[in-house]
Short mmCIF file of the C-alpha atoms (twelve columns), coordinates in Angstrom:
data_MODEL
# 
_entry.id   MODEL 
# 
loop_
_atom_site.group_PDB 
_atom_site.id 
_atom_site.type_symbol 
_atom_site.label_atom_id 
_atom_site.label_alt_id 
_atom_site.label_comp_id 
_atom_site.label_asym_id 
_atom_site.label_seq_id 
_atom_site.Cartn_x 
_atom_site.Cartn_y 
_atom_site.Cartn_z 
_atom_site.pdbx_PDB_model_num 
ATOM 1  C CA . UNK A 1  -19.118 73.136 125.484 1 
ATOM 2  C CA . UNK A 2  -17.088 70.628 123.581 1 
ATOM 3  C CA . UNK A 3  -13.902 69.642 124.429 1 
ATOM 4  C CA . UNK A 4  -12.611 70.648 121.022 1 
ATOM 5  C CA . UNK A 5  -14.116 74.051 120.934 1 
ATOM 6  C CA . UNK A 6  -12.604 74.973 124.131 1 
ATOM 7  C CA . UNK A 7  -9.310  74.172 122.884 1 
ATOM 8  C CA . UNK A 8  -9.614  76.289 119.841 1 
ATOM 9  C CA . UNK A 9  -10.818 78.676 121.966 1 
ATOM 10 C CA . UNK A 10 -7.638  78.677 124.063 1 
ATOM 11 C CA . UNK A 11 -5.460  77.917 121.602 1 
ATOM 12 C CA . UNK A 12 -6.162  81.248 119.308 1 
ATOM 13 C CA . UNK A 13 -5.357  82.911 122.855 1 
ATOM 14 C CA . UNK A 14 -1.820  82.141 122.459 1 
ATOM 15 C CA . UNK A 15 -1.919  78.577 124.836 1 
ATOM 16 C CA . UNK A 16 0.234   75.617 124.194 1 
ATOM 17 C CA . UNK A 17 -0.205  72.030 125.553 1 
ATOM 18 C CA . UNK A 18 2.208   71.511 128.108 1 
ATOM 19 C CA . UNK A 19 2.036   67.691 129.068 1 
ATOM 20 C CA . UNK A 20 -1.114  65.114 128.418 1 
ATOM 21 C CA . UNK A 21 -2.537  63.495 131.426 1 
ATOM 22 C CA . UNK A 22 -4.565  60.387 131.991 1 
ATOM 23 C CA . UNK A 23 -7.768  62.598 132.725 1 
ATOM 24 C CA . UNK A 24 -6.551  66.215 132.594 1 
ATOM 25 C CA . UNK A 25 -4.411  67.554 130.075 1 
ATOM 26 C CA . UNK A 26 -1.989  70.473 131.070 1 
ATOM 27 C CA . UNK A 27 -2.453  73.817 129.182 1 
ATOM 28 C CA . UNK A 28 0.023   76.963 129.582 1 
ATOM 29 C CA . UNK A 29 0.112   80.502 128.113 1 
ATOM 30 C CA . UNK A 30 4.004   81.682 128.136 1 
ATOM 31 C CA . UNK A 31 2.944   84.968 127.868 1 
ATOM 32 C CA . UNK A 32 1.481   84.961 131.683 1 
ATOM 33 C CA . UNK A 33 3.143   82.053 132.756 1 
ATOM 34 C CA . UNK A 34 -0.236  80.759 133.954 1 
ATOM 35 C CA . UNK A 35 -0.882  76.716 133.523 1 
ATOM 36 C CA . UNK A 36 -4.580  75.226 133.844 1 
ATOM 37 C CA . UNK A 37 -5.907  71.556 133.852 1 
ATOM 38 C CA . UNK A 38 -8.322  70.874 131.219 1 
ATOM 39 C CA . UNK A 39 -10.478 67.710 131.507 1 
ATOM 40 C CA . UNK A 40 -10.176 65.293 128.582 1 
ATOM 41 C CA . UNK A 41 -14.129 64.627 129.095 1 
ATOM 42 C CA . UNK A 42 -16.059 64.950 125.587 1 
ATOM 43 C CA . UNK A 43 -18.421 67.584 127.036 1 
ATOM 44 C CA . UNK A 44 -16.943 70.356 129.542 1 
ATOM 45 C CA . UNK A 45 -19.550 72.277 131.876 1 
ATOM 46 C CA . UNK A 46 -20.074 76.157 130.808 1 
ATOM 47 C CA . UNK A 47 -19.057 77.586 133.727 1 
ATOM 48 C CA . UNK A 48 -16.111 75.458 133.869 1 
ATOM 49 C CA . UNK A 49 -15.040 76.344 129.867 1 
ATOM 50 C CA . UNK A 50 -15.474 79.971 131.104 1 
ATOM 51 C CA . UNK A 51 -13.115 79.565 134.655 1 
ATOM 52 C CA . UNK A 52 -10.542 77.757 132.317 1 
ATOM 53 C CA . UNK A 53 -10.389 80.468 129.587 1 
ATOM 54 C CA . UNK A 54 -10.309 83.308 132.511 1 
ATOM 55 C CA . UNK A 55 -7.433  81.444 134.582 1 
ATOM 56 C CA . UNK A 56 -5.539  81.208 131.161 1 
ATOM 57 C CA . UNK A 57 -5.690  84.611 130.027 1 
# 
């Protein structure tokens, strides 16, 4: 999956970008309080994409 797509993805689920990071960038939903790393890699693994978005929502 593209890095892009992914955050679209978890974006329209309500996310906000907490704090950039030299490889990771930090992602948050304030609705669950939840925060997840997401790689700053062009392409992201599938099952990775999918454990992000799951861990976010």
């Amino acid at each position: 999956m593209k890095r892009k797509d992914l955050i679209k993805k978890i974006t329209s689920l309500g996310c906000i970008l907490l704090r950039h990071g030299h490889r990771h960038d930090l992602y948050g939903n304030p609705k669950t309080g939840k925060k997840q790393p997401v790689p700053r890699h062009n392409e992201i693994d599938e099952i990775l994409a999918k454990h992000i978005i799951k861990k976010l929502t």
